[in-house]
C-alpha positions as CSV (number, residue, x, y, z in Angstrom):
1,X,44.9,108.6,95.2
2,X,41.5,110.5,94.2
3,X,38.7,110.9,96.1
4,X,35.6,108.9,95.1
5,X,33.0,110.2,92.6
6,X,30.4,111.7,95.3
7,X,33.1,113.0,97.3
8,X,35.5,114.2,94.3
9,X,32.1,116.7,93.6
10,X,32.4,118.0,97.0
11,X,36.0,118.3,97.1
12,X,35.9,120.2,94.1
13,X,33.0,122.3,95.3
14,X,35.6,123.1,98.5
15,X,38.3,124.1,96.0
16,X,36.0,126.7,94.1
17,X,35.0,128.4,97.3
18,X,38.4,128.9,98.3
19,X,39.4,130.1,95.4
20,X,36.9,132.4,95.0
21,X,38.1,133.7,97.9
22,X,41.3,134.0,96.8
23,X,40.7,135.9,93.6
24,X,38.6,138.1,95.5
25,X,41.1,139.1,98.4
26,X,43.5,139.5,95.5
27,X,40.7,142.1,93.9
28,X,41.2,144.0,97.2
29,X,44.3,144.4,97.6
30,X,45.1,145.3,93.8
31,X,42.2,147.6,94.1
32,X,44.0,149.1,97.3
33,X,47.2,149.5,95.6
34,X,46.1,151.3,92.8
35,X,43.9,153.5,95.1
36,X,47.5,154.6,97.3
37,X,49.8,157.3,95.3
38,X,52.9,156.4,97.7
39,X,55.3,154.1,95.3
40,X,56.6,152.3,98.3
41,X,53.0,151.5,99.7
42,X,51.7,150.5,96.7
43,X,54.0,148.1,96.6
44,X,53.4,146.7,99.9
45,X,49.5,146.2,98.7
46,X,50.8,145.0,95.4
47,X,52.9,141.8,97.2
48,X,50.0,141.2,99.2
49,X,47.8,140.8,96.1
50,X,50.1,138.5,94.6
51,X,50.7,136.2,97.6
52,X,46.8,135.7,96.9
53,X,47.4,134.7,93.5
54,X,49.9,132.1,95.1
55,X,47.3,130.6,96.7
56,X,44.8,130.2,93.4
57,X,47.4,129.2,91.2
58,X,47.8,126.2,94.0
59,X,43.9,125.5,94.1
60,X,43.9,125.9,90.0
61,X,46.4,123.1,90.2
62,X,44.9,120.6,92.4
63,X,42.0,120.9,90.5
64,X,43.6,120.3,87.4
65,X,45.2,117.1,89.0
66,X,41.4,116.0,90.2
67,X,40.6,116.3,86.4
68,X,38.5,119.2,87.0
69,X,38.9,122.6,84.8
70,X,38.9,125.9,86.7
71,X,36.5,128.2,86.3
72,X,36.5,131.1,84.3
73,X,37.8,134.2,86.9
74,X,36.6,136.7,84.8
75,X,33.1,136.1,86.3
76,X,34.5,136.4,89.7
77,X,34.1,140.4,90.2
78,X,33.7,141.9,93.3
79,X,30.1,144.0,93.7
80,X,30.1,148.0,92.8
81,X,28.8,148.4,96.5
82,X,31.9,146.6,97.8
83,X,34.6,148.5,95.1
84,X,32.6,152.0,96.6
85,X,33.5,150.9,100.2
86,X,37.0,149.7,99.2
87,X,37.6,153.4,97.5
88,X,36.2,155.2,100.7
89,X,36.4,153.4,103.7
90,X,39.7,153.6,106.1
91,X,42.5,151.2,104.5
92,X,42.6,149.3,108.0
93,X,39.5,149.0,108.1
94,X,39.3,147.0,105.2
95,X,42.3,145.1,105.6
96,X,40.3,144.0,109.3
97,X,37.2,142.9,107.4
98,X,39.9,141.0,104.9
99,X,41.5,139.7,108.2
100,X,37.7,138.3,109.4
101,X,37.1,137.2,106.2
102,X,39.8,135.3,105.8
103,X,40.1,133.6,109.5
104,X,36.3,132.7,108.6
105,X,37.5,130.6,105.5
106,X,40.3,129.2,107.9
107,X,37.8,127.7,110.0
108,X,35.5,126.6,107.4
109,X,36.6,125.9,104.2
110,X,39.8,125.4,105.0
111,X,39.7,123.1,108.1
112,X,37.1,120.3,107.6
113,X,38.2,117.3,105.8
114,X,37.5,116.3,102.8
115,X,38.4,113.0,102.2
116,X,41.1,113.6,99.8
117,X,44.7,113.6,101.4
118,X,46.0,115.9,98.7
119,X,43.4,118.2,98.9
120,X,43.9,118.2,103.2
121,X,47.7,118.6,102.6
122,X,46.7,121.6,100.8
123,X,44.3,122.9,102.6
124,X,46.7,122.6,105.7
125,X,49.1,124.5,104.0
126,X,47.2,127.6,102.9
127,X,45.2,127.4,106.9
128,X,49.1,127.6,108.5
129,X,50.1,130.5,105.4
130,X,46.9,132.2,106.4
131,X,47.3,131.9,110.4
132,X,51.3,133.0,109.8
133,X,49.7,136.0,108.0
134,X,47.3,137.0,110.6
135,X,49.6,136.6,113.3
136,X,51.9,139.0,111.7
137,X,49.7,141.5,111.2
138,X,48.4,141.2,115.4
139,X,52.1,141.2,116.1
140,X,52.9,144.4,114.2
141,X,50.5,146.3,115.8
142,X,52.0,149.4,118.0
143,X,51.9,147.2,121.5
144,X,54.7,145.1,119.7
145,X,55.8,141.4,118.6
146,X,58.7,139.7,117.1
147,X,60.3,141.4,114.0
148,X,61.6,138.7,112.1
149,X,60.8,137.8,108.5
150,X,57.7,140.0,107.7
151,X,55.0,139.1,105.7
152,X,53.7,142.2,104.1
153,X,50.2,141.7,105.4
154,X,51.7,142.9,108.8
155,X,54.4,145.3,107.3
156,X,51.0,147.1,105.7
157,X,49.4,147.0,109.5
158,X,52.8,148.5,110.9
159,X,53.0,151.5,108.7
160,X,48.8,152.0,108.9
161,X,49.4,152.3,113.1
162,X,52.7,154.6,112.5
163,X,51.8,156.7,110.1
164,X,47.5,157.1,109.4
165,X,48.4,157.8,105.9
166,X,45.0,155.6,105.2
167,X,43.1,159.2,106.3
168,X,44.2,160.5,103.5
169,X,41.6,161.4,100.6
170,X,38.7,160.0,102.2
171,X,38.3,161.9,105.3
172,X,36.6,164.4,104.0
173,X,33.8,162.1,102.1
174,X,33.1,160.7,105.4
175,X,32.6,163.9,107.3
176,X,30.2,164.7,104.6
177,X,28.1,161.3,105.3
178,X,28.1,161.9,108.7
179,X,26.9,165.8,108.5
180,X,24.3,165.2,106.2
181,X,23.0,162.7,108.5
182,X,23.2,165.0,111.6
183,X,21.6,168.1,109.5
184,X,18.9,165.5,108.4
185,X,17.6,164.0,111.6
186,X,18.0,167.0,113.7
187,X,15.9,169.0,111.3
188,X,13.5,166.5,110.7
189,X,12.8,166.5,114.0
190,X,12.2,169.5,114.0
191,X,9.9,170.0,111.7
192,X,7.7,167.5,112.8
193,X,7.8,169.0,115.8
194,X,6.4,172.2,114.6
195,X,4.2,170.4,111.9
196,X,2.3,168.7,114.7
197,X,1.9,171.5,117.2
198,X,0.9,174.2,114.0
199,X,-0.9,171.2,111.5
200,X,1.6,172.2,109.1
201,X,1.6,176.0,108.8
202,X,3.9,178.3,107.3
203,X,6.0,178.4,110.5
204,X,7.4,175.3,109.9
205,X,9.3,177.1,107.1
206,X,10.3,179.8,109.1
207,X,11.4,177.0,112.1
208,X,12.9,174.2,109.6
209,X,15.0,177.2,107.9
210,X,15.8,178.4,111.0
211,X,17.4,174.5,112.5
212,X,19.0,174.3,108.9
213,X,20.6,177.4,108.9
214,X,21.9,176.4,112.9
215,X,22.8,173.5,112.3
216,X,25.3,173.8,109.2
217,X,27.4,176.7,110.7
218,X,27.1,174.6,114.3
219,X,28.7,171.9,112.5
220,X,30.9,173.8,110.3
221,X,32.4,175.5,113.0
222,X,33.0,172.5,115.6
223,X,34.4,170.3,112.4
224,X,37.0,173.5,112.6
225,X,37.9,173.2,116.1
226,X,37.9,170.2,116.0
227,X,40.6,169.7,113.8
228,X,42.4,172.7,114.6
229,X,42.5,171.2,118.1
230,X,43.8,167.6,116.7
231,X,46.2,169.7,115.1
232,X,47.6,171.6,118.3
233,X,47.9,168.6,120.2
234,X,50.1,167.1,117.4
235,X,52.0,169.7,117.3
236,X,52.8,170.0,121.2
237,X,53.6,166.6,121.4
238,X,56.1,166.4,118.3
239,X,57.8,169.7,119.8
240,X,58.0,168.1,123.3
241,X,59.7,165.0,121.8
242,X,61.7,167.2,120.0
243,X,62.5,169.3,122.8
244,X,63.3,165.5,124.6
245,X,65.9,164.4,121.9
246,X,67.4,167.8,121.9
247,X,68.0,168.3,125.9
248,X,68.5,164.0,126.6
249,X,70.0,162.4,123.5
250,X,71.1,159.4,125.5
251,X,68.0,159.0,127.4
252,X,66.0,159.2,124.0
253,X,68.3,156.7,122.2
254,X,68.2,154.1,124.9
255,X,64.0,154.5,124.7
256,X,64.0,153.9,121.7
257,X,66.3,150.5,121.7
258,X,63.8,149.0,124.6
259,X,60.6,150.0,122.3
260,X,63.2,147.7,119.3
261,X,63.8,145.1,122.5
262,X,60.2,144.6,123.2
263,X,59.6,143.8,119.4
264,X,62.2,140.7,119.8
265,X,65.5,142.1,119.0
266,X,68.3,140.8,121.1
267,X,69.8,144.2,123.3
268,X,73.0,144.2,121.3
269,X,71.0,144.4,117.8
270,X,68.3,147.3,119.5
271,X,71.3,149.2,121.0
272,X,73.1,149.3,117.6
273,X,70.1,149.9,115.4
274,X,69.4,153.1,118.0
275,X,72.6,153.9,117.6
276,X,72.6,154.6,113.6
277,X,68.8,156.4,114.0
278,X,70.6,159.0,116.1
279,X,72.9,159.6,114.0
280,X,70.3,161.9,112.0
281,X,68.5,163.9,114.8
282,X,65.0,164.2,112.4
283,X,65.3,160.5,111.7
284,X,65.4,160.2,115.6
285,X,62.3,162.6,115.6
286,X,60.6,160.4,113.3
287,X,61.3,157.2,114.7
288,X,60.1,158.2,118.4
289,X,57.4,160.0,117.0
290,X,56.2,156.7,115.2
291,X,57.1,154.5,118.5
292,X,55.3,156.9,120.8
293,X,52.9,159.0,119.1
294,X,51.8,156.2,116.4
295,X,53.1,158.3,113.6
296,X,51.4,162.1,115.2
297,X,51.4,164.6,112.1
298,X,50.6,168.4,113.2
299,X,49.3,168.7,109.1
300,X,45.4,169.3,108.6
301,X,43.0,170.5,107.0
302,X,40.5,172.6,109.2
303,X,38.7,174.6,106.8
304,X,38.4,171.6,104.1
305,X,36.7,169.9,107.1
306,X,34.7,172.7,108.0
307,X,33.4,173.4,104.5
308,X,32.5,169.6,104.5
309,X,31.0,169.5,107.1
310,X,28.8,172.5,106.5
311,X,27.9,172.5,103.5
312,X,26.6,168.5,103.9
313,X,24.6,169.1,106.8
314,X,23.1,172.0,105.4
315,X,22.0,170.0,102.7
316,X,20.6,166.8,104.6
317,X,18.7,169.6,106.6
318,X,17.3,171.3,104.0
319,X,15.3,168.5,102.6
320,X,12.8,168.2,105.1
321,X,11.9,172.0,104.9
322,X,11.5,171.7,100.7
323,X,7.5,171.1,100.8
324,X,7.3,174.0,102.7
325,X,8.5,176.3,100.3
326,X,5.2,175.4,97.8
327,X,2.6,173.8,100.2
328,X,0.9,173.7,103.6
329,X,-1.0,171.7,105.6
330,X,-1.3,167.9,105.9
331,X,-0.1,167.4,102.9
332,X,2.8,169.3,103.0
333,X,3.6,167.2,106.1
334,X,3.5,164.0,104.4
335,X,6.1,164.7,101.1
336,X,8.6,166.3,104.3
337,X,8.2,162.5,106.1
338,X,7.9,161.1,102.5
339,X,11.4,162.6,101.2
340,X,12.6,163.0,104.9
341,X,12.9,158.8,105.0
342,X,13.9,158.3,101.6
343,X,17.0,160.5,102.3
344,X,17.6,158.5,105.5
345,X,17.6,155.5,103.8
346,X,20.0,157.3,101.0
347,X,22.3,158.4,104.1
348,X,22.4,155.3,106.1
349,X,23.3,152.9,102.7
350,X,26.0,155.6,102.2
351,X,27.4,155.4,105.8
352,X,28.1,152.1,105.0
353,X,30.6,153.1,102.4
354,X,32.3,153.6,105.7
355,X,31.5,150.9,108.2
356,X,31.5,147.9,105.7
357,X,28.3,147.1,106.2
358,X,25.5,145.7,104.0
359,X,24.2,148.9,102.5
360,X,20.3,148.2,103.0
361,X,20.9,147.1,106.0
362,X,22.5,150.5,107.1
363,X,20.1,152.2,105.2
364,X,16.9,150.1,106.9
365,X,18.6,151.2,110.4
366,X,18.5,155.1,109.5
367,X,15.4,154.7,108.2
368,X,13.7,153.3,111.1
369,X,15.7,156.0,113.4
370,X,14.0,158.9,111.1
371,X,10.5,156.9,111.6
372,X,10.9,157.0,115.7
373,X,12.6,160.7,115.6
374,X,9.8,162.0,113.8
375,X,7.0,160.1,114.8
376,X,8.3,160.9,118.7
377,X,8.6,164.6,117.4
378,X,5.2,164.7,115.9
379,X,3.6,163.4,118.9
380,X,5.3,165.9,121.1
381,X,4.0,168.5,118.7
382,X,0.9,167.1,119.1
383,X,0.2,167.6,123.1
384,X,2.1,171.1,122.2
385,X,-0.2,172.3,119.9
386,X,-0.7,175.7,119.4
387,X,-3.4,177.9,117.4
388,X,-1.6,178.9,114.1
C-alpha cells in the first residue's frame, strides 16, 4: 500500500536525506581506507564503506517501488574543507563525528513516521543496524564488552584504542597548526605591546625578532622532550611487562584470560585462548601490552617533532614583525594588526582541519582571540609608554 500523494512527497523527501547520508558516510570511509597503507586496515575501512552502500541500495529500492527515480550520486560529493579534515584529522576522531552524525539521523530521519508502513519497516531496520553498529563500537572500547559477532565499525574502534596507528602521518601537520598559532599570538602580543609603549619605533623590531627567535627554539625544544619523554615512558612500561611475563608466566597468562572474561568469554574459552597467546612469549608481549597499555609503542619521532614545531612557530611569529623591517610608526602598527589577524583567521580555519569544526567558525574564534590579545597588549603598552 503507498502512501498518499502529499505524503508520498514527503516520504520521498525522508528517503533522499537518508540516503544522502549514506553515500556520504560511505565517501568517508572509502576516503579513509585509501588514506591507511596497512592492507589489513584498509580492509576493515573498506567493509565499513560497503555496509553503507547496503543501506543506499535499500533506500534506492524503496524508492523505486514508490515510483520515484533516485537521484543522480554523482552530485552527492562531500566539500574540499571536509576531504582536508578527513586526510588530517585523527581517524577516531572522525569515525566519532561519523558516530554523532549518524545517531543524529537515528533520531531524526530515521525514527519519525512517515505514514508509509514500508518505508517505517525500513526505516526500523537501518535505526536497529545503526544502533547495533554504534553499540559495537562503545563495547569495543579498552573498558571492554561482549566479543561476539563484530561489526567492523567496532573492530576499527578496537584496533584504534590498541594500537594509535591513526597518529601516524598526520601528527606532525598538527604540531605545525598548533606552533604557528603559539609563535603568532605570543609575538603579536608582543609587539603590540612595544608598539604601544614606543608608538611604533624601531624597537619593536629588535623586541618582535627577539620573541620570534624565543619562541621557535622554546617550542622546538619542549616538542623534543616532549616526545622523547612519551617515548621513555613507553619504553619502561613495555620492559616492565616484559620483565612481568618473563619472571610470572602463569600470573601473566591468567591476567590476561580475566581481561578476555570481562569482554564476555565464558572462563573455559579465556583460559584456552590465554593459553595458545603464551605459547609465543612476544605474542604474549603484545597482547598485554594491547590489554594494559592500549597498544604503548616506545617508536617516535623527536627531532621530526621538534623541527615541526620550530620551524612553524617561527613562522606564525615572524609575521607580525614583517612591517617592521620597511616602516615605522603608526602605520607600521596597523599592516602588523592588519596581517597579524588575517593569519589568525588563516590559523584558526586550519586548526579545524583537526577538531572538525566549521572552518570560519574556528577561524572567527582565533581571530577575535588575536583582537583581545593585542588590543589588551596595546593598551598595556599604552600606560607603559616610554620616550623612544
Amino acid at each position: 500500500m503507498n502512501p498518499k500523494p502529499d505524503a508520498r512527497d514527503e516520504t520521498i523527501r525522508r528517503l533522499i536525506a537518508a540516503w544522502r547520508g549514506e553515500i556520504e558516510s560511505r565517501a568517508v570511509y572509502a576516503a579513509l581506507a585509501a588514506r591507511e597503507r596497512d592492507p589489513k586496515r584498509a580492509q576493515v575501512l573498506r567493509r565499513m564503506s560497503e555496509a553503507e552502500a547496503g543501506h543506499r541500495a535499500r533506500l534506492e529500492r524503496r524508492m523505486r517501488e514508490l515510483g520515484a527515480t533516485p537521484p543522480d550520486a554523482d552530485e552527492v560529493t562531500l566539500g574540499l574543507w571536509t576531504r582536508l579534515q578527513i586526510r588530517f584529522a585523527p581517524v577516531e576522531q572522525i569515525l566519532a563525528w561519523r558516530e554523532r552524525m549518524e545517531e543524529a539521523e537515528t533520531k531524526s530521519t530515521y525514527r519519525a513516521p512517515t505514514g508509509d508502513p514500508g518505508t517505517d519497516a525500513l526505516f526500523a531496520e537501518i535505526r536497529r543496524d545503526e544502533g547495533s553498529h554504534a553499540l559495537a563500537a562503545r563495547d569495543m572500547q579498552p573498558d571492554g564488552g561482549p566479543p561476539g559477532v563484530e561489526h567492523p565499525k567496532g573492530r576499527l574502534e578496537r584496533i584504534l584504542a590498541r594500537e594509535h596507528w591513526h597518529k601516524t602521518g598526520s601528527s606532525w601537520v598538527s604540531g605545525a597548526v598548533y606552533g604557528a598559532n603559539d609563535g603568532l599570538a605570543a609575538v603579536f602580543g608582543i609587539v603590540a605591546g612595544v608598539s604601544g609603549a614606543t608608538g611604533g619605533s624601531t624597537f619593536v623590531l629588535t623586541a618582535g625578532l627577539a620573541g620570534a627567535i624565543a619562541s621557535a627554539l622554546s617550542m622546538a625544544t619542549g616538542a623534543y622532550l616532549a616526545e622523547r619523554s612519551v617515548m621513555e615512558v613507553a619504553a619502561a612500561n613495555i620492559a616492565g611487562e616484559q620483565r612481568e611475563v618473563s619472571e610470572h608466566p602463569e600470573e601473566e597468562r591468567e591476567e590476561l584470560s580475566l581481561f578476555y572474561q570481562l569482554k564476555g568469554m565464558e572462563r573455559a574459552e579465556a583460559d584456552a585462548l590465554a593459553e595458545r597467546v603464551s605459547l609465543d612469549p612476544e605474542a604474549m608481549l603484545r597482547a598485554l601490552t594491547a590489554e594494559e597499555l592500549g597498544g604503548a609503542s616506545a617508536a617516535g619521532h623527536p627531532w621530526q617533532a621538534a623541527l615541526a614545531a620550530g620551524v612553524s612557530t617561527g613562522v606564525g611569529a615572524i609575521l607580525p614583525v614583517l612591517p617592521f623591517f620597511w616602516i615605522s610608526g603608526i602605520v607600521a602598527v596597523a599592516w602588523a594588526a592588519a596581517i597579524s589577524l588575517i593569519a589568525h583567521f588563516v590559523v584558526g580555519a586550519a586548526k579545524s582541519l583537526f577538531t572538525l569544526r566549521s572552518w570560519w567558525a574556528s577561524g572567527l574564534e582565533m581571530t577575535v582571540a588575536g583582537v583581545i590579545v593585542g588590543g589588551a597588549t596595546y593598551l598595556a603598552g599604552l600606560l607603559f609608554k616610554v620616550q623612544a
